[in-house]
N, C-alpha and C positions, 0 to 999 in steps of 0.2 A: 141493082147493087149500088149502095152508096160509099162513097168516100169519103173517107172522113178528113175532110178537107176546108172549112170553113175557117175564115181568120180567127184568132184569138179572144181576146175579151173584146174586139169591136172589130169592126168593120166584114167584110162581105167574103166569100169564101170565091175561089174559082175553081178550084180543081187542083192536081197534080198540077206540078208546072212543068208543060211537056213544053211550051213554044217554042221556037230559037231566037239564040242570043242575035242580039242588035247585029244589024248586015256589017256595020264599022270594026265589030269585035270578034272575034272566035279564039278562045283560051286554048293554047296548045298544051297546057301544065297546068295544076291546080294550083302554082302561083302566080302563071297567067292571073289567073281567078282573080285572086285572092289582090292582086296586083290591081287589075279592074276596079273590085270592089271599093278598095281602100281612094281611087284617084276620083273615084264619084262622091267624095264628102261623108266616107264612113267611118265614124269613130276607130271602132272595129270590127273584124268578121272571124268566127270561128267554123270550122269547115270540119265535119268527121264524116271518116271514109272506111265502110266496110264491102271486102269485095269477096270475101268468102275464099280468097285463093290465095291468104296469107296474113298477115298482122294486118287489124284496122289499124287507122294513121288519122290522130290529130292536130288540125295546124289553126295557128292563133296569127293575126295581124293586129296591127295600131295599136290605141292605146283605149284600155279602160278605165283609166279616170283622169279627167281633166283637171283637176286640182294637181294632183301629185302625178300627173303625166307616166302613172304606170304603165307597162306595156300588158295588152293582154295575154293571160297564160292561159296554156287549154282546157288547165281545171278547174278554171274558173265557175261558179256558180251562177245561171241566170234564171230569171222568171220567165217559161215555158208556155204562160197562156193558154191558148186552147189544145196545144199539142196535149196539155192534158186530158182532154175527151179521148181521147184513145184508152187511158187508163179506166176511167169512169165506165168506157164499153165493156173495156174487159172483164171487169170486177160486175158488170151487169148480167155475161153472160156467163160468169162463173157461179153467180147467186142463181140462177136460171136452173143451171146443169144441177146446181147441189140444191134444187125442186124449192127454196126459196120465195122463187119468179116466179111468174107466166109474162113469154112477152106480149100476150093480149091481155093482162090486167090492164083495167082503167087506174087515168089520175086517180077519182074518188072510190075505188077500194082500198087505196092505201093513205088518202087521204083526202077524208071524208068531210074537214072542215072545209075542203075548197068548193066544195058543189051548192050551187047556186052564186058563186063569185068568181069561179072563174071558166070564161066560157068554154061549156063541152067537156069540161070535167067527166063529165058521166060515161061518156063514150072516147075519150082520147084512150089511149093505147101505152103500153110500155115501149113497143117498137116505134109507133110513131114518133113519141117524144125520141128516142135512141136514133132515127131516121131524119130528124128534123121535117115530119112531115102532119105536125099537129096542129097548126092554125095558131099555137100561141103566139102573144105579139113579145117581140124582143125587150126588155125593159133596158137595153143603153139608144134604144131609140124614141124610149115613152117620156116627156114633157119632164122635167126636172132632174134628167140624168145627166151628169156629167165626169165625162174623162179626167179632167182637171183635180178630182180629188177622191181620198179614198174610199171605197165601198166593202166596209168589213160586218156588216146587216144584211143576210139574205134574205129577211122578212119584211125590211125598207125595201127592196129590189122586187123582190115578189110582189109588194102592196100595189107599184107602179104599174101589175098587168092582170089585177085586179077591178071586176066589174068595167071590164072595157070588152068590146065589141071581138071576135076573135078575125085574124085575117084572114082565114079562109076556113071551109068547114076540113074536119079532120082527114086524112091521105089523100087532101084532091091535089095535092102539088110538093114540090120541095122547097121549101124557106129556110134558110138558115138563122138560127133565136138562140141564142143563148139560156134565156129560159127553161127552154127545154131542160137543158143538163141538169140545170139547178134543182128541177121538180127530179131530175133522176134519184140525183142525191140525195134528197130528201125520200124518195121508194127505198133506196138501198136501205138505208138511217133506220125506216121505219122495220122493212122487212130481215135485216139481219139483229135488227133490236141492239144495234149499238152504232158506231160510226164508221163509214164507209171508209175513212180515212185510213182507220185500223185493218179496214179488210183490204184495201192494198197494200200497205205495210207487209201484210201476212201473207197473201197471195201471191203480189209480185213481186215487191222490192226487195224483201228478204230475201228470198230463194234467188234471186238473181246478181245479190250481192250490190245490189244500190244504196251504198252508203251515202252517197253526195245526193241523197233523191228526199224532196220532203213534200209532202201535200199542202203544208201553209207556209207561207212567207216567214210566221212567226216562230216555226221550227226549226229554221235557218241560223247562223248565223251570218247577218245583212253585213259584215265587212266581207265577208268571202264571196260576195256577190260580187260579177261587173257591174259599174254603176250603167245606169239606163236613162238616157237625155232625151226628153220630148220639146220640141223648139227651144232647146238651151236653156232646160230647167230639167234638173237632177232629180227621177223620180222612182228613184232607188228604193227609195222607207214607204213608198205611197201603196198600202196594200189595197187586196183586192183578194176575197177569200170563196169565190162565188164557186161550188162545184163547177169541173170542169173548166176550172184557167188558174187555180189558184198553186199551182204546183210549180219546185223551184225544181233543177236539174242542172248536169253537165250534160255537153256536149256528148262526152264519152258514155256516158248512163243512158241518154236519151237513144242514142243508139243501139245499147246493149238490148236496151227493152225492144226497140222496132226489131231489130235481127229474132229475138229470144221469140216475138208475136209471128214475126213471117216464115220463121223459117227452122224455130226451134222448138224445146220441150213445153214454153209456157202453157200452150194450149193443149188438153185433150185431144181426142180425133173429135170426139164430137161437141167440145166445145168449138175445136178451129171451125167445122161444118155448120154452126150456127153462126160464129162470128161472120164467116164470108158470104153467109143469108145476107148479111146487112150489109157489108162495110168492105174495105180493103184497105191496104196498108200505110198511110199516111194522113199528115191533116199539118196543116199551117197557124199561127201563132201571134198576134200581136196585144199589147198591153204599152201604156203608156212609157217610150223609150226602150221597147224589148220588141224584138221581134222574131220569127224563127220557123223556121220548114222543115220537115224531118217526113222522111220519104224510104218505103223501100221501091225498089223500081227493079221488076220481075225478073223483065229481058236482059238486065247483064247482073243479075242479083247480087245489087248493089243498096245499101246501105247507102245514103247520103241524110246529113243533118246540118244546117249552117243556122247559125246566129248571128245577129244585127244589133246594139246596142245604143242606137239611137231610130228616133219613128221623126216622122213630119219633114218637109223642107226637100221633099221628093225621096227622103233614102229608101223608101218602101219600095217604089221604081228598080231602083238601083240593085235596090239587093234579091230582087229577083231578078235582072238581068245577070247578077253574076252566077247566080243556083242557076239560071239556061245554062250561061257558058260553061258551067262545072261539067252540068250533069252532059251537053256535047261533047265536051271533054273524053267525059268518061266511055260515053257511048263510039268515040270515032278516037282511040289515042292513035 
């Protein structure tokens, strides 16, 4: 079973984050936390808490924007990153269930222009890509990528992992690629015959009442975002529209979706039965100046999501040490 767990639009995935918090610290309250978080150099941190045995509870620290020294509020708006593979699964195994899918189609029966340029096209898999266990190469680690500015071309993105050698042959391991998702989106795109976009609108967001929830940057409106600071440069406007990290959210919504997937109506029986073939309930988040963890955690069925509004200068560190101390917290009140 895989988690879905791998960072955001960049960097490397590790898993839930069960460790414990730094021996110096242990949060007796979730303003402990939040306390913590804030004395490590964080903008801000947003924290939502569902414990199933009574009202979730949203809390906001510091400030989200450094011009006008706002403070942050819980409804704020932010870019979500890879916590949207989660959705992208969802909507994969819902196309599956409504005979759509197969999750053993190959890349080239849905698309056929990529065979002979990108390797193993012919024999990669729909679970593998969905598994991160295809051999494609990542394209924010391919020779002319860069974080520093936006990438709103998924066909420039694509080109970069084009006719290149693949890293390994297809399920001999697990890599986390970004990639991957992207070729998903594009299976959904082709196989629903319109845009996947639309099919979570319809499948998830709507029916669960996610108003503050958008699949592109562009269907936002960007003042109602926290702004997002990567080494103290504001990059809030700087989209990124790649399936699978391109989705804006709250705190609260991000939430509603992990409880509604672990523990609610979202899924079928036999869609939940295929989705937990794959996956399980969580996946982490970073994008230039956003960062973000959203996590169901079984054992005290608990609902935990927190947001970060600046990246680089160690706060990535930081703000997983405060998600330890949370989630101890929560586990030992």
């Amino acid at each position: 079973m895989l988690l879905l767990a791998a960072c955001g639009g960049g960097g490397s995935g590790t898993g839930e984050p069960v460790s414990p918090p730094p021996a110096a610290f242990v949060a007796t309250s979730v303003q402990d936390a939040l306390d913590y978080g804030m004395a490590g150099g964080l903008d801000a941190l947003w924290i939502y808490i569902d414990r199933d045995d009574g009202e979730p509870s949203t809390y906001a620290a510091g400030t989200e924007n450094r011009t006008t020294l706002a403070p942050a509020q819980p409804g704020s708006r932010f870019k979500i990153a890879s916590v949207s593979k989660m959705f992208i699964a969802v909507a994969a195994v819902k196309a599956i269930e409504d005979g759509l899918l197969r999750l053993d189609d190959t890349v080239v029966f849905w698309l056929p222009d990529l065979e002979g340029r990108l390797a193993n096209a012919n024999t990669i898999t729909l679970r593998q890509l969905l598994r991160h266990r295809s051999g494609v190469p990542d394209f924010d680690s391919a020779p002319g990528f860069s974080w520093t500015r936006a990438h709103t071309d998924t066909d420039v993105l694509l080109e970069m992992v084009l006719d290149r050698p693949a890293d390994f042959a297809p399920n001999n391991r697990y890599e986390y690629s970004n990639t991957n998702y992207l070729l998903v989106g594009r299976i959904l795109d082709t196989a629903l015959g319109y845009s996947h976009h639309d099919f979570i609108q319809n499948e998830i967001l709507t029916p669960l009442g996610m108003v503050n929830t958008y699949s592109l940057l562009g269907e936002a409106d960007i003042e109602s975002l926290a702004r997002g600071y990567w080494d103290d440069v504001d990059r809030t406007a700087q989209d990124y529209v790649v399936p699978g990290g391109s989705m804006v959210s709250t705190a609260r919504e991000t939430g509603v979706f992990l409880r509604a997937l672990a523990t609610g109506n979202l899924l079928s029986a036999n869609e939940r039965s295929l989705f937990l073939s794959m996956f399980s309930f969580g996946h982490s988040g970073w994008l230039p100046g956003y960062q973000s963890l959203a996590y169901y955690h079984a054992d005290i069925d608990t609902v935990v999501i927190q947001f970060v509004n600046n990246t680089g200068g160690g706060s990535e560190q930081r703000a997983q040490q405060t998600y330890d101390a949370l989630l101890h917290h929560l586990r030992n009140p």
